[in-house]
C-alpha positions, 0 to 999 in steps of 0.5 A: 419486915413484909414489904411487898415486891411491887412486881406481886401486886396487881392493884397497883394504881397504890403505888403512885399514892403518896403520904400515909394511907391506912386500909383497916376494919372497924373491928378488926383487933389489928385495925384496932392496935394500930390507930391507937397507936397512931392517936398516940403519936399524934400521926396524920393518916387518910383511911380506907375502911373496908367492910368486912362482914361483906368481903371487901377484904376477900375482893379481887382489888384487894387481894391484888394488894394484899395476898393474905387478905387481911388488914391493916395495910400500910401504903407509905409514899407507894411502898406496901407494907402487910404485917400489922406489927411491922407496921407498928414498928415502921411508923415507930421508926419514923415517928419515935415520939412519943416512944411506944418501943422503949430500947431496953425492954426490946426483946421482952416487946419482941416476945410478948408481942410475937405471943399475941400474934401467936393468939390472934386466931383464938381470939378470933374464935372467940369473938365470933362465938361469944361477941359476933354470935358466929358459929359457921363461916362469914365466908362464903364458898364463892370467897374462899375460891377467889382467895384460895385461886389465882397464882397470888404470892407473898413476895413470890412465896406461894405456900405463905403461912399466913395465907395457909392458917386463913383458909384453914381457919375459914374452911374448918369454921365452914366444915365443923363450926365453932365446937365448945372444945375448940372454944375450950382451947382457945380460952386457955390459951389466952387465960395462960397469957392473962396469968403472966400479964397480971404478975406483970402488973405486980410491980407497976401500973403498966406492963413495961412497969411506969411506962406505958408501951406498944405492948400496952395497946396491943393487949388492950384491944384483946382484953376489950374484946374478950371483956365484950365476950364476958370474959370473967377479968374481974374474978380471974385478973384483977389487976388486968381489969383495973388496968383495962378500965384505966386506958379506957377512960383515954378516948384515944383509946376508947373510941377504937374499940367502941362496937359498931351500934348493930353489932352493940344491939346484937351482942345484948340480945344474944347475951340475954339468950345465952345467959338463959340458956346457960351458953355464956363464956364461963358456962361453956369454958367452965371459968 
């Protein structure tokens, strides 16, 4: 559980807040997972959107809250928490209805939800190539030297992995760019997972088999943003498609994942542009 030392964070005015507050971005995946989840359970939360096209992560005020500069961030009566499934967990714990973390499929949960956090970064990649348009960084150089400078630790961890796997990720966009065998890589990893979901639903409508799970939402967020991307589920994962479509028809779920109308507009442009150029998902992945 990452729960921050009080004495590492710097905005500190947040622990004096009391109740459950949430800093998230609209379109973040994790952001995402997580107010599912708490539509689910029916939980009361104050919000605290930030802007992450423009930074608001990557801030000083909140890089004084959080050292990864990622969201969500949960501050639960003053108490800071930075990892978004054990946030998950956390509130699981707290609010065990409806139950999102079945007891006797823990490990499977713990496994399956250790591989998606594996993938964030591909799915990262590709949804600023094939939903975002992005083929450089969104960060700016002034950005990755305020999150790369200062003497911010993890729970007095200075070498945080976490930490070290952003400013790689940013820094190698920014020197290199979204190259068609990076974007390669990162499709077939997350076909393989796609491939073991589908059997999942072999023998039942969800992938803990008739009820549905925290693993459920965790791979709706990802299947909806690959599917914005033009990921072929239809031809490639039937049954994950289906499924997909299923939760989607739940506003609790559906609303979370809605693009914001610029990103909506600019996604259409943008395919209309690649679909003549031939430079869409299954023409650069070749599936």
């Amino acid at each position: 559980m990452v729960r921050l030392n009080e004495s590492g964070i710097t905005s500190r005015e947040v622990l004096d807040w009391r109740g459950l507050h949430i800093f998230h971005g609209w379109t973040s995946s994790c952001s995402q997972k997580l107010r599912i989840f708490l539509n689910l359970k029916g939980i009361e939360w104050q919000g605290h959107e930030l802007n992450l096209g423009e930074g608001e992560s990557y801030s000083d005020w909140f890089l004084g809250l959080n050292p990864r500069g990622l969201v969500p961030v949960l501050i639960l009566d003053g108490a800071v928490h930075i990892e978004s499934n054990d946030i998950l967990a956390l509130l699981e714990e707290s609010f065990p209805a409806p139950c999102l973390f079945p007891a006797d499929h823990a490990d499977e949960i713990a496994n399956l939800l250790r591989e998606e956090d594996d993938l964030h970064l591909d799915l990262r990649t590709l949804s600023f190539r094939f939903v975002f348009g992005r083929t450089g960084s969104p960060k700016t150089a002034k950005m990755l030297a305020r999150y790369r400078g200062g003497d911010r630790t993890v729970n007095g961890d200075a070498d945080d992995p976490s930490r070290a796997h952003e400013l790689e990720f940013y820094e190698r966009l920014a020197d290199q760019g979204l190259t068609d065998d990076v974007v390669r890589a990162s499709a077939a990893k997350l076909r393989a997972a796609f491939d073991e979901l589908e059997q999942r639903l072999a023998t039942g409508p969800y992938f803990l088999g008739r009820d549905l799970s925290i693993l459920d939402i965790a791979w709706f967020v990802y299947a909806s943003r690959l599917n914005f991307g033009g990921y072929p589920f239809v031809r490639l994962h039937p049954r994950v498609h289906a499924w997909r479509q299923r939760l989607a028809e739940d506003p609790r779920f559906a609303k979370e994942v809605v693009l914001p109308t610029p990103v909506r507009e600019n996604l259409e442009r943008n395919h209309q542009a690649w679909t003549k150029a031939g430079t869409m998902f299954s023409d650069i992945t070749g599936f």
